[in-house]
Jmol script that loads the backbone (N, CA, C; Angstrom):
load data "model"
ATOM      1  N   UNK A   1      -4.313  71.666  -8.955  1.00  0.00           N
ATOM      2  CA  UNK A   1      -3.728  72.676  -8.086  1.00  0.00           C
ATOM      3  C   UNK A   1      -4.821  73.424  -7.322  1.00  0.00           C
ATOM      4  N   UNK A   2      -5.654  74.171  -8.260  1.00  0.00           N
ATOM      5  CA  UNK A   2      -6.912  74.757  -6.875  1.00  0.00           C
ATOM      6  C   UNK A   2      -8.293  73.814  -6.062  1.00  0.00           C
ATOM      7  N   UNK A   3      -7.771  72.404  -6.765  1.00  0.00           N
ATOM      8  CA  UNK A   3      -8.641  71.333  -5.642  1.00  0.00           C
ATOM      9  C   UNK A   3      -7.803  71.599  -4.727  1.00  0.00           C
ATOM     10  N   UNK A   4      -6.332  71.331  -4.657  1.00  0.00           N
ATOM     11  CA  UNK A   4      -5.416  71.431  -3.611  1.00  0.00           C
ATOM     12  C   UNK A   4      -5.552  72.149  -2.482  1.00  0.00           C
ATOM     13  N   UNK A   5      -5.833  73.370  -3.245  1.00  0.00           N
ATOM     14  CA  UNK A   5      -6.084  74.661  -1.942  1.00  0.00           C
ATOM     15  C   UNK A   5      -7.458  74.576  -1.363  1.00  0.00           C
ATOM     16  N   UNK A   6      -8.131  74.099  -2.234  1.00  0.00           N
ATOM     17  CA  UNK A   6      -9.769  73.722  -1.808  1.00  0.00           C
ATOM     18  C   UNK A   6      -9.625  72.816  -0.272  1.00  0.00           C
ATOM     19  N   UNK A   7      -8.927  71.851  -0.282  1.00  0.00           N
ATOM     20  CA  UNK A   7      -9.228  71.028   0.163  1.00  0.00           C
ATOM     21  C   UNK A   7      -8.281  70.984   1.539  1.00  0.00           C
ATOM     22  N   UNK A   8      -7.071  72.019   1.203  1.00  0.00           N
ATOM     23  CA  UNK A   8      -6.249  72.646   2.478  1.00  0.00           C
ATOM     24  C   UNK A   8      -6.974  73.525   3.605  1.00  0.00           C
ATOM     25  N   UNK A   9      -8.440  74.612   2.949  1.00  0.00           N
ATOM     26  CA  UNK A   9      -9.150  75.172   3.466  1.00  0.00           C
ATOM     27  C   UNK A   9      -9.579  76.356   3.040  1.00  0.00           C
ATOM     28  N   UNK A  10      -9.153  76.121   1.869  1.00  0.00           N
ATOM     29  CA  UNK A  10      -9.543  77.261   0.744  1.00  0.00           C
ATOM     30  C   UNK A  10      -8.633  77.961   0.335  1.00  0.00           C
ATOM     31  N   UNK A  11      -9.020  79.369  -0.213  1.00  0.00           N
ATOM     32  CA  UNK A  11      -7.879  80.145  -0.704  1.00  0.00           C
ATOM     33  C   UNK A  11      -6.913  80.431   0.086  1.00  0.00           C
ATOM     34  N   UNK A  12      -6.798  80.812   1.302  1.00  0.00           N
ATOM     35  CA  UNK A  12      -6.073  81.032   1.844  1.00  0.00           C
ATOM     36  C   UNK A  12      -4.791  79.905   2.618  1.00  0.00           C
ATOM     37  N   UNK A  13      -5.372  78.394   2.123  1.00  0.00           N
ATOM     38  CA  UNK A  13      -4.578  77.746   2.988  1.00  0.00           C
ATOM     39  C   UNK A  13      -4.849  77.098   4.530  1.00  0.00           C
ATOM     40  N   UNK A  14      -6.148  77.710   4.906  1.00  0.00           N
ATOM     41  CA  UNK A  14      -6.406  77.587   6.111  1.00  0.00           C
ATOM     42  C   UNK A  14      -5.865  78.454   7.079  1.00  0.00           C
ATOM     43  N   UNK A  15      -5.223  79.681   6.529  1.00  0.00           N
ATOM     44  CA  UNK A  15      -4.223  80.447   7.576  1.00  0.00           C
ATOM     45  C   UNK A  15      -5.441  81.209   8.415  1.00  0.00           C
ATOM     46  N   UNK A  16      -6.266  81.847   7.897  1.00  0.00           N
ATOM     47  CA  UNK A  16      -7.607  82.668   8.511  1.00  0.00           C
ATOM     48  C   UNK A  16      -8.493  81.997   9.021  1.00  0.00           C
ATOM     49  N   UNK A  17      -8.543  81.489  10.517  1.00  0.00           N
ATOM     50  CA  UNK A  17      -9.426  80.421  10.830  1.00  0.00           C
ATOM     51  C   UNK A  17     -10.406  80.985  11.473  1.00  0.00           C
ATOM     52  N   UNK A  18     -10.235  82.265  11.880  1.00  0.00           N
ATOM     53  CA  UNK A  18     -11.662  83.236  12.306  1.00  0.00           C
ATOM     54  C   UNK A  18     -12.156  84.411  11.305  1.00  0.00           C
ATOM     55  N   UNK A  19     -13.022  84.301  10.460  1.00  0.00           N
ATOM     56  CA  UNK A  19     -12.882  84.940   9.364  1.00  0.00           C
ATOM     57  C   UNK A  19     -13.822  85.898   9.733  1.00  0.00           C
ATOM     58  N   UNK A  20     -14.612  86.335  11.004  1.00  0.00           N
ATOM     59  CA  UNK A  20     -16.035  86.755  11.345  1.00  0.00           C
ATOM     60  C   UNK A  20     -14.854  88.092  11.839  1.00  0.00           C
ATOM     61  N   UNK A  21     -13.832  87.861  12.589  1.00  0.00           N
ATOM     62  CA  UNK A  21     -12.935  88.878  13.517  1.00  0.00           C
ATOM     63  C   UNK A  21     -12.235  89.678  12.332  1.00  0.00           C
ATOM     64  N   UNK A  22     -11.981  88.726  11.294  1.00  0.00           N
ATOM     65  CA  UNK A  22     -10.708  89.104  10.223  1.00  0.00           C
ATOM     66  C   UNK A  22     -11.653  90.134   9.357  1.00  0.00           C
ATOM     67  N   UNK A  23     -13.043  90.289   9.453  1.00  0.00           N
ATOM     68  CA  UNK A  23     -13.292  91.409   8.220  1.00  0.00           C
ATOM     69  C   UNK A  23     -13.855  92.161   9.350  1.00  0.00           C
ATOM     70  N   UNK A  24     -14.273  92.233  10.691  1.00  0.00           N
ATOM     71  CA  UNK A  24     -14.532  92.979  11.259  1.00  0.00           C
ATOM     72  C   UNK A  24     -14.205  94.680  11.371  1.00  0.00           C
ATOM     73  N   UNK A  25     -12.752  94.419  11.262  1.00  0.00           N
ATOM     74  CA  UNK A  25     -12.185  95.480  11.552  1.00  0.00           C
ATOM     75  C   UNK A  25     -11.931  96.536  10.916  1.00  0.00           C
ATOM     76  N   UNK A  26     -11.829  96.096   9.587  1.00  0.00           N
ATOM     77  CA  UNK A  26     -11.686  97.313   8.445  1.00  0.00           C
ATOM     78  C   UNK A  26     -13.727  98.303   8.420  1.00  0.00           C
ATOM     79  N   UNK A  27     -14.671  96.737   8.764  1.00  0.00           N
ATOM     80  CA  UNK A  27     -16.004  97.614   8.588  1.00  0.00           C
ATOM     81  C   UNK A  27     -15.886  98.723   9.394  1.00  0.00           C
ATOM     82  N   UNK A  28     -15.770  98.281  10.909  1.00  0.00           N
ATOM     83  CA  UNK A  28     -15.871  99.086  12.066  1.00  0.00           C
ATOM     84  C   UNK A  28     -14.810 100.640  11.302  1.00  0.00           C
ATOM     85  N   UNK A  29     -13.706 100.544  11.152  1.00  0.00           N
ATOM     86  CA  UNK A  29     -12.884 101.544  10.454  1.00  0.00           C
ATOM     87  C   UNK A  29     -13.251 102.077  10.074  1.00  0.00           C
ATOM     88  N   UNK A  30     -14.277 101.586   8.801  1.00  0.00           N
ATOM     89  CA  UNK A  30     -14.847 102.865   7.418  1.00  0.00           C
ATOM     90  C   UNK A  30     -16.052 103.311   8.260  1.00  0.00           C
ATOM     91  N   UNK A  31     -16.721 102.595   9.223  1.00  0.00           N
ATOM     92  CA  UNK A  31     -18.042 103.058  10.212  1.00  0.00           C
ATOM     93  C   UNK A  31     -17.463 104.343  10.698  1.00  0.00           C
ATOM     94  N   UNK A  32     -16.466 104.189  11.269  1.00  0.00           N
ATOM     95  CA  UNK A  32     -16.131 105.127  11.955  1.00  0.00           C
ATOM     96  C   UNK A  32     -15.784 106.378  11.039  1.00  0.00           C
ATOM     97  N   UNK A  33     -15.122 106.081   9.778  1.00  0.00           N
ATOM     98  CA  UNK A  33     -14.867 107.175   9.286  1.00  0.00           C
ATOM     99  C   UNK A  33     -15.880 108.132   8.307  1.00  0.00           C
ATOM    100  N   UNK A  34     -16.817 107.219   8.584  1.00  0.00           N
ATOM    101  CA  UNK A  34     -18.470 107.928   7.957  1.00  0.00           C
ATOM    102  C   UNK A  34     -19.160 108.285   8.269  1.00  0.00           C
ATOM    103  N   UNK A  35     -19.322 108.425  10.185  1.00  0.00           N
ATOM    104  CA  UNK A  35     -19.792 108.833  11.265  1.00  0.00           C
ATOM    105  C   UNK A  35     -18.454 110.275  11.145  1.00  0.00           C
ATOM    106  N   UNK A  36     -17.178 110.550  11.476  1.00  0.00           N
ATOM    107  CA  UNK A  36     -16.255 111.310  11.077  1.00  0.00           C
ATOM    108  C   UNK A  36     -16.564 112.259   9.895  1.00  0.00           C
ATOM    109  N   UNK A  37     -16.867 112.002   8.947  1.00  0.00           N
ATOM    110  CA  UNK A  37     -17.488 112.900   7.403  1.00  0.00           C
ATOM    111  C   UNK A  37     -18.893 113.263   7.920  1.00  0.00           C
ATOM    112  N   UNK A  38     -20.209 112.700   8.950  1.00  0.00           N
ATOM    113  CA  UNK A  38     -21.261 113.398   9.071  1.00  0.00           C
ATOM    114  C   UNK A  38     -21.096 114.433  10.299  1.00  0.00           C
ATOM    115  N   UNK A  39     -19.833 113.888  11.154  1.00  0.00           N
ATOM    116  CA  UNK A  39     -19.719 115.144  11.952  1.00  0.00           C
ATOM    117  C   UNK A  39     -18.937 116.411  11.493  1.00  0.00           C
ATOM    118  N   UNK A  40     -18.295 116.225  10.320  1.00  0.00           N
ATOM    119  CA  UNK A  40     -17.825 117.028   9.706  1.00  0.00           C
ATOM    120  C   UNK A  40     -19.029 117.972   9.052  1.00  0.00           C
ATOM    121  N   UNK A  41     -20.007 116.843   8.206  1.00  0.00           N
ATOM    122  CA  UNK A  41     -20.657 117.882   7.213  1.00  0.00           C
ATOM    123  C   UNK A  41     -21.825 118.502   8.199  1.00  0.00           C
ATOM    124  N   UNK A  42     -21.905 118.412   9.527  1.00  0.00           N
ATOM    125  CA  UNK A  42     -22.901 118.713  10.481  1.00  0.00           C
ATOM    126  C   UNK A  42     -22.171 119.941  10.958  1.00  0.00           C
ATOM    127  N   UNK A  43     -20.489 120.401  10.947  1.00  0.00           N
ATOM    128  CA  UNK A  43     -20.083 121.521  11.957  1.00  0.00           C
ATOM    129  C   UNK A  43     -19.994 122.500  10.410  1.00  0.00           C
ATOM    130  N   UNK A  44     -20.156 122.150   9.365  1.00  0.00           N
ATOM    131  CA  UNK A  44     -20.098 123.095   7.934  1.00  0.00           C
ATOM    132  C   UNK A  44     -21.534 123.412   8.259  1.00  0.00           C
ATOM    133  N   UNK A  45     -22.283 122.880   8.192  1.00  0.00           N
ATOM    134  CA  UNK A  45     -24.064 123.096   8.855  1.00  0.00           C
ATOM    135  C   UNK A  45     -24.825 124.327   9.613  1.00  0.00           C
ATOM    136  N   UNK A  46     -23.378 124.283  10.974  1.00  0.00           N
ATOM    137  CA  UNK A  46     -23.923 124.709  11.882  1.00  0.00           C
ATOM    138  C   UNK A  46     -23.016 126.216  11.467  1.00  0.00           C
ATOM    139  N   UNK A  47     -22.079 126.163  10.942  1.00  0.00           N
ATOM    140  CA  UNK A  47     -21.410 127.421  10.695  1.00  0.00           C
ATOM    141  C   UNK A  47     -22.316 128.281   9.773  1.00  0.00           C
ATOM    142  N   UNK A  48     -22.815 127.607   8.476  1.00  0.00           N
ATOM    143  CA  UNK A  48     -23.332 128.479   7.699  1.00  0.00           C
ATOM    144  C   UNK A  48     -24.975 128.810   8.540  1.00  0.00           C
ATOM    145  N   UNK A  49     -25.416 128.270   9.349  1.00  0.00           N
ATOM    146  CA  UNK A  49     -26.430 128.847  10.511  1.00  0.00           C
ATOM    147  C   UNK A  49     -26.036 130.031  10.932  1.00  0.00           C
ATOM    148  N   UNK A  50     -24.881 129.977  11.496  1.00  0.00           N
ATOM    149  CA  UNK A  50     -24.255 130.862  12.134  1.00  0.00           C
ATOM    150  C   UNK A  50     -24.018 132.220  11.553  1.00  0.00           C
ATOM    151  N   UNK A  51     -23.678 131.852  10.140  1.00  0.00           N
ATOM    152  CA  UNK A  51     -23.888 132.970   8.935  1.00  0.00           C
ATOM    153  C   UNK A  51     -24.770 133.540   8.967  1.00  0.00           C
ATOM    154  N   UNK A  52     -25.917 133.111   8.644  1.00  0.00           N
ATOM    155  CA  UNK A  52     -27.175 133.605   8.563  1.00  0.00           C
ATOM    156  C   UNK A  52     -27.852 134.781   9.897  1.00  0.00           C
ATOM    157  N   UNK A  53     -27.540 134.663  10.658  1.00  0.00           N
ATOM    158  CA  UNK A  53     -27.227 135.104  11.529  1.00  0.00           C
ATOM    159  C   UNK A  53     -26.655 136.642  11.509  1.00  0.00           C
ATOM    160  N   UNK A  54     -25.310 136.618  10.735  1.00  0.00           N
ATOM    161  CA  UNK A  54     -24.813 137.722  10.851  1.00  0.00           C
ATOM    162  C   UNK A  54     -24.247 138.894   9.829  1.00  0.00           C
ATOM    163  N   UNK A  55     -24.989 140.072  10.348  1.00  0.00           N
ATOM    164  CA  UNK A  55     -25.217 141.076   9.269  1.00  0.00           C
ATOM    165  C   UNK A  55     -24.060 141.483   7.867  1.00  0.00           C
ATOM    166  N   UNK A  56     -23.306 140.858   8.156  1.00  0.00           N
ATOM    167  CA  UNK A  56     -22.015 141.016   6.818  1.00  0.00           C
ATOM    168  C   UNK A  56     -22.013 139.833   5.875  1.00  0.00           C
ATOM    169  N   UNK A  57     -23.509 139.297   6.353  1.00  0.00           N
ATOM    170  CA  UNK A  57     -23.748 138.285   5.203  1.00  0.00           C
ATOM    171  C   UNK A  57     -25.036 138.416   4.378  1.00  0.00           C
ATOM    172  N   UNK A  58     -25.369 139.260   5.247  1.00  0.00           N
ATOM    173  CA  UNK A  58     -26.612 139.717   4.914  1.00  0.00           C
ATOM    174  C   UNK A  58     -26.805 139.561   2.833  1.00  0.00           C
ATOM    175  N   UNK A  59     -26.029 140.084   2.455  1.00  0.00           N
ATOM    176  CA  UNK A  59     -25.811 140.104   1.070  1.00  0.00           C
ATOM    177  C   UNK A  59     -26.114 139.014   0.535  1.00  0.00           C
ATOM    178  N   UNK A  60     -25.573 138.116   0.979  1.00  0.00           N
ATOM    179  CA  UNK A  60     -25.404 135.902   0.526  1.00  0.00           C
ATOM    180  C   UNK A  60     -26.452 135.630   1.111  1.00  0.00           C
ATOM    181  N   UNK A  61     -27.634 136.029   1.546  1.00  0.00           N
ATOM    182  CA  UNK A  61     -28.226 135.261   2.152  1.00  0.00           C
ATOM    183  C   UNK A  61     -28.733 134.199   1.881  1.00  0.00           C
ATOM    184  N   UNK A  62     -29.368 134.704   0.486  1.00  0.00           N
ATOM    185  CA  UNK A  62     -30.205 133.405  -0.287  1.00  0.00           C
ATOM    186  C   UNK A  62     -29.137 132.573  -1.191  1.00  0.00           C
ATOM    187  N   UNK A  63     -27.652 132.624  -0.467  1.00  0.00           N
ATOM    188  CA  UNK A  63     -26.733 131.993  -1.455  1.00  0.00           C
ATOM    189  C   UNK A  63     -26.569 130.348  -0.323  1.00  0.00           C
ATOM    190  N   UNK A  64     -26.593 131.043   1.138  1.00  0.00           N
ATOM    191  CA  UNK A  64     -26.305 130.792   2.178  1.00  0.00           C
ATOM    192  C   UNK A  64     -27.747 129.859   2.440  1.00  0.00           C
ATOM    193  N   UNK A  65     -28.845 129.943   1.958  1.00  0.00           N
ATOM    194  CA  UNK A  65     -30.060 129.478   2.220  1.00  0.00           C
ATOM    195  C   UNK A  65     -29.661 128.309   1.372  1.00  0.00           C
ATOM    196  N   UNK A  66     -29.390 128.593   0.464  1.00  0.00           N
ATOM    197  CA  UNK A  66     -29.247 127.654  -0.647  1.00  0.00           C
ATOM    198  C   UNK A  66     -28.229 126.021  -0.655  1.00  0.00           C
ATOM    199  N   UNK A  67     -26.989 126.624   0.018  1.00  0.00           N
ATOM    200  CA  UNK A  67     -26.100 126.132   0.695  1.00  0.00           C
ATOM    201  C   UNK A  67     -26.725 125.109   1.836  1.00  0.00           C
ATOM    202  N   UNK A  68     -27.681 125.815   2.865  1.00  0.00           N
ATOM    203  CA  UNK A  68     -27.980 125.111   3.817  1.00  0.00           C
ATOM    204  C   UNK A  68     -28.789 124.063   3.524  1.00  0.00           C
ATOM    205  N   UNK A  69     -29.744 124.316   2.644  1.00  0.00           N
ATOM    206  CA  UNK A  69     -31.000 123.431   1.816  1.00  0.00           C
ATOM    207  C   UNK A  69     -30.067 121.961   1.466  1.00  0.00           C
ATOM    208  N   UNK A  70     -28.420 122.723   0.604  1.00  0.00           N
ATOM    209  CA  UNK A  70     -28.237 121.342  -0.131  1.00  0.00           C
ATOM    210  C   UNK A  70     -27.364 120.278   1.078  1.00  0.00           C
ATOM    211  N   UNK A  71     -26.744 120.993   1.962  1.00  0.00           N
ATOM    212  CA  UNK A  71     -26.173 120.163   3.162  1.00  0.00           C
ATOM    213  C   UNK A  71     -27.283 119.678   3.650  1.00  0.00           C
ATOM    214  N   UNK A  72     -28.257 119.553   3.910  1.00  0.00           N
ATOM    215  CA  UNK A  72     -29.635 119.216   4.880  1.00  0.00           C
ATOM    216  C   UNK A  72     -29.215 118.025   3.896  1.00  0.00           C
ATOM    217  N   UNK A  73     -29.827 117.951   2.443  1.00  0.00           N
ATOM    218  CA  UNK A  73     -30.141 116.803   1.683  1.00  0.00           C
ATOM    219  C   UNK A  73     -29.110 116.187   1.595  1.00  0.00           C
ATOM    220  N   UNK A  74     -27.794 116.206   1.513  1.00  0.00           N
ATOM    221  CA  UNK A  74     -26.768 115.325   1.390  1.00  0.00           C
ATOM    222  C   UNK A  74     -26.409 114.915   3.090  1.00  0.00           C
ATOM    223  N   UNK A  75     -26.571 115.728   4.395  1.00  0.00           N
ATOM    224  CA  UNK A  75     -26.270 114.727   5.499  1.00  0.00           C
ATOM    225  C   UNK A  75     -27.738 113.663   5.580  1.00  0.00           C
ATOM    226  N   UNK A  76     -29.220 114.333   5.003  1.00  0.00           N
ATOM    227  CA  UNK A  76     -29.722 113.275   4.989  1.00  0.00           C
ATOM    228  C   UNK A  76     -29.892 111.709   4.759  1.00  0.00           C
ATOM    229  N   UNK A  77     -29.284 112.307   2.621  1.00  0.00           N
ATOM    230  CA  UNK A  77     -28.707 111.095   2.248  1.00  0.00           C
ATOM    231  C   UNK A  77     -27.182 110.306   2.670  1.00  0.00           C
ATOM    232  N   UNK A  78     -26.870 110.587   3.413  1.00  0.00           N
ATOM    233  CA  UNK A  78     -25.670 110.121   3.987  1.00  0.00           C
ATOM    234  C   UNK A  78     -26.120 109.159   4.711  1.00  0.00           C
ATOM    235  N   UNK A  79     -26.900 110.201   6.057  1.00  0.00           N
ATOM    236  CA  UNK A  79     -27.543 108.924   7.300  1.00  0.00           C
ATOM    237  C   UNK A  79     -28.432 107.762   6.864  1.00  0.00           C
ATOM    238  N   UNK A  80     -29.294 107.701   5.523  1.00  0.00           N
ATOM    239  CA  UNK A  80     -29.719 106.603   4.630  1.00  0.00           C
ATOM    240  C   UNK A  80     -28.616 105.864   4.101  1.00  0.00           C
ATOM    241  N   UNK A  81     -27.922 106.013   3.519  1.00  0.00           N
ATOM    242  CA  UNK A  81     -27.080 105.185   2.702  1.00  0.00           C
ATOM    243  C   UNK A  81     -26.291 104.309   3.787  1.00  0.00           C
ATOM    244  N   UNK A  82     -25.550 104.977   4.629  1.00  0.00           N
ATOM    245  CA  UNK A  82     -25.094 104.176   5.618  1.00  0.00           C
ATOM    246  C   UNK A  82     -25.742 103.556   6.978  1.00  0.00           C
ATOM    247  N   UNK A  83     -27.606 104.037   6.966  1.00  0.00           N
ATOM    248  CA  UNK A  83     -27.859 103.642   7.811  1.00  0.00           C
ATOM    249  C   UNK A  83     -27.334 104.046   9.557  1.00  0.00           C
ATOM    250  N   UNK A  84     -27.576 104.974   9.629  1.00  0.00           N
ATOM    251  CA  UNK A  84     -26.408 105.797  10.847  1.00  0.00           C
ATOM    252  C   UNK A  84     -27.422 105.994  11.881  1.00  0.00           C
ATOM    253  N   UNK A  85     -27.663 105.669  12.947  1.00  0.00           N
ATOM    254  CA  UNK A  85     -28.307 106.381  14.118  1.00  0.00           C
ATOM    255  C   UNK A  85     -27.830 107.774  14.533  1.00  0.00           C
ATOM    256  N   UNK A  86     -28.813 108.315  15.286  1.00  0.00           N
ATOM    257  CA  UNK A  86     -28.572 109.532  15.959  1.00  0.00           C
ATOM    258  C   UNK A  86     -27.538 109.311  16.447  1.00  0.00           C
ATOM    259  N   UNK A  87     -27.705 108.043  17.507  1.00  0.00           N
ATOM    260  CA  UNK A  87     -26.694 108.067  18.603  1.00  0.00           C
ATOM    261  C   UNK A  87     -25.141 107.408  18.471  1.00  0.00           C
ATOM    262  N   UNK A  88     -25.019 107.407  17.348  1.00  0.00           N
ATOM    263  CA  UNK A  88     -23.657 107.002  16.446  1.00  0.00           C
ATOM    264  C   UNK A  88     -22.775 107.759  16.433  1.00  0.00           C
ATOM    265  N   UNK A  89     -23.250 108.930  15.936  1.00  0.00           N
ATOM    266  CA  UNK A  89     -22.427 110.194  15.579  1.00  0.00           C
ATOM    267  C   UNK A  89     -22.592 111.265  17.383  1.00  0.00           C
ATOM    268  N   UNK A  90     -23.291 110.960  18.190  1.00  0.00           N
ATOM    269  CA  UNK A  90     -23.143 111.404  19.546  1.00  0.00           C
ATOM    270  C   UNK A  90     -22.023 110.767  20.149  1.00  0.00           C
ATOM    271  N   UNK A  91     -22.195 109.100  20.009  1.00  0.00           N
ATOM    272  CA  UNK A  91     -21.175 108.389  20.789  1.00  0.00           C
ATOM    273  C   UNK A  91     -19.525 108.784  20.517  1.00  0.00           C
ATOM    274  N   UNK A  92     -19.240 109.054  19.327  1.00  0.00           N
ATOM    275  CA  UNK A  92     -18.148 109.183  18.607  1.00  0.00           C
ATOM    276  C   UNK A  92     -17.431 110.489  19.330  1.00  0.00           C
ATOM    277  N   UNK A  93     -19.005 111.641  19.430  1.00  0.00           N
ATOM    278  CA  UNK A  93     -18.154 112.945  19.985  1.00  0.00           C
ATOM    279  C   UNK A  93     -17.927 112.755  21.441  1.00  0.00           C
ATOM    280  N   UNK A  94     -18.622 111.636  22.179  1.00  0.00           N
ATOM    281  CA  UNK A  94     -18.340 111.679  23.637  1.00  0.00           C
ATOM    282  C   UNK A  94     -16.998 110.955  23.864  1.00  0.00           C
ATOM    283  N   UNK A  95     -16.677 109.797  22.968  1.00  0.00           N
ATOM    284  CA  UNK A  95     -15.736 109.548  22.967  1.00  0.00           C
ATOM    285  C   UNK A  95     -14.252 110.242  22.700  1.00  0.00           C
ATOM    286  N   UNK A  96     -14.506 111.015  21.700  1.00  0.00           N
ATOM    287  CA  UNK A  96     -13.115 112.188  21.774  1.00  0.00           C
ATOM    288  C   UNK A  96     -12.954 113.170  22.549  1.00  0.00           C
ATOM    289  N   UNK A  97     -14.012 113.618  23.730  1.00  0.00           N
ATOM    290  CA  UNK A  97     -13.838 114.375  24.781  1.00  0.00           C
ATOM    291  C   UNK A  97     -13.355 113.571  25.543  1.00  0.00           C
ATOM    292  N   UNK A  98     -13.690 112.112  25.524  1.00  0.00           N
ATOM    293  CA  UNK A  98     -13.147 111.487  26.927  1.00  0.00           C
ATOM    294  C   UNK A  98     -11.535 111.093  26.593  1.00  0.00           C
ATOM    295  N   UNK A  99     -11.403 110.980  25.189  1.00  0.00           N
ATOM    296  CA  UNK A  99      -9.675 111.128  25.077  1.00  0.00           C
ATOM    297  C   UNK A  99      -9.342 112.354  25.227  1.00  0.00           C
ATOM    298  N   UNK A 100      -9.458 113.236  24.973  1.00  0.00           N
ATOM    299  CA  UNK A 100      -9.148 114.783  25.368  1.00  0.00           C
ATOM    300  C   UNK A 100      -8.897 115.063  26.686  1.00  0.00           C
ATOM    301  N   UNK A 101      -9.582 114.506  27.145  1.00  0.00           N
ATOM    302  CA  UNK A 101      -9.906 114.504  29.050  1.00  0.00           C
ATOM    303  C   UNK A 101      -8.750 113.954  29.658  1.00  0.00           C
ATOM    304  N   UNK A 102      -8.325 112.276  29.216  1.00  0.00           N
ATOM    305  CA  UNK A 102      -7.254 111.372  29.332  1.00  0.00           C
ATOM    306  C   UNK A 102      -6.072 112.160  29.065  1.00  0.00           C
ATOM    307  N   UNK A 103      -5.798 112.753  27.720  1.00  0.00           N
ATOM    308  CA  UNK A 103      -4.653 113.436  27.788  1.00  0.00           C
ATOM    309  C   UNK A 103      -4.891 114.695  28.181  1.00  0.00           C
ATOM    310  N   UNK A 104      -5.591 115.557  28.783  1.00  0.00           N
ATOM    311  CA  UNK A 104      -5.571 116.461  29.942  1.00  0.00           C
ATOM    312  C   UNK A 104      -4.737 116.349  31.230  1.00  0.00           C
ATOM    313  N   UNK A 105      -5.301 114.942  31.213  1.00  0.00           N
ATOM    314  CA  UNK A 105      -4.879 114.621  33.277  1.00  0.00           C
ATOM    315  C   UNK A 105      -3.393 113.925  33.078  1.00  0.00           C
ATOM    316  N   UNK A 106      -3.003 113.692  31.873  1.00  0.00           N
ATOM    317  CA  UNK A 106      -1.658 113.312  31.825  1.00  0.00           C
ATOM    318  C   UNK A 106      -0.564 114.433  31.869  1.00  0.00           C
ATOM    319  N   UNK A 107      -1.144 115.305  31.189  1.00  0.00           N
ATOM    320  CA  UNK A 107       0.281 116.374  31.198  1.00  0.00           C
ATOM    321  C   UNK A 107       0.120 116.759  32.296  1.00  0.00           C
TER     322      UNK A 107
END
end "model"
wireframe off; spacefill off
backbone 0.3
color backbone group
């Protein structure tokens, strides 16, 4: 029985005859959604900057320092693990202004 399928074209039967397109798409997906989590942990980043900044935090500061230290090291290790360019996580935001834009000129 699994020479059978062997010899039909494998597990599948032969039904998947472009197999390069067929896993493409889920990578590109999770790419995208890990570029999505560093622009996320980049606008938590820029807020607690923003904190620092201002005198009713004055109190947290070194809580807020502390905070910023450990986001630095985890978007670091992020852009390692997945290997991420600068211009990855740029392209992504130019791209949702230019859908923003698209449904602007529609309504």
């Amino acid at each position: 029985m699994r020479d059978e399928k062997i010899k039909k074209g494998g597990h599948h039967g032969g039904r998947h005859k472009d197999h390069g397109s067929h896993h493409r798409g889920p990578k590109t997906f999770r790419r995208g959604r890990a570029i999505a989590f560093l622009e996320m942990m980049n606008l938590k980043r820029s807020t607690i900057m923003d904190q620092l900044d201002k005198p009713e935090f004055q109190s947290i500061n070194q809580i807020l320092v502390g905070e910023l230290k450990a986001i630095d090291m985890l978007i670091n290790e992020f852009i390692q693990l997945f290997e991420i360019q600068e211009n990855e996580a740029g392209d992504k935001k130019r791209e949702e202004k230019e859908k923003g834009m698209e449904s602007n000129e529609t309504n």
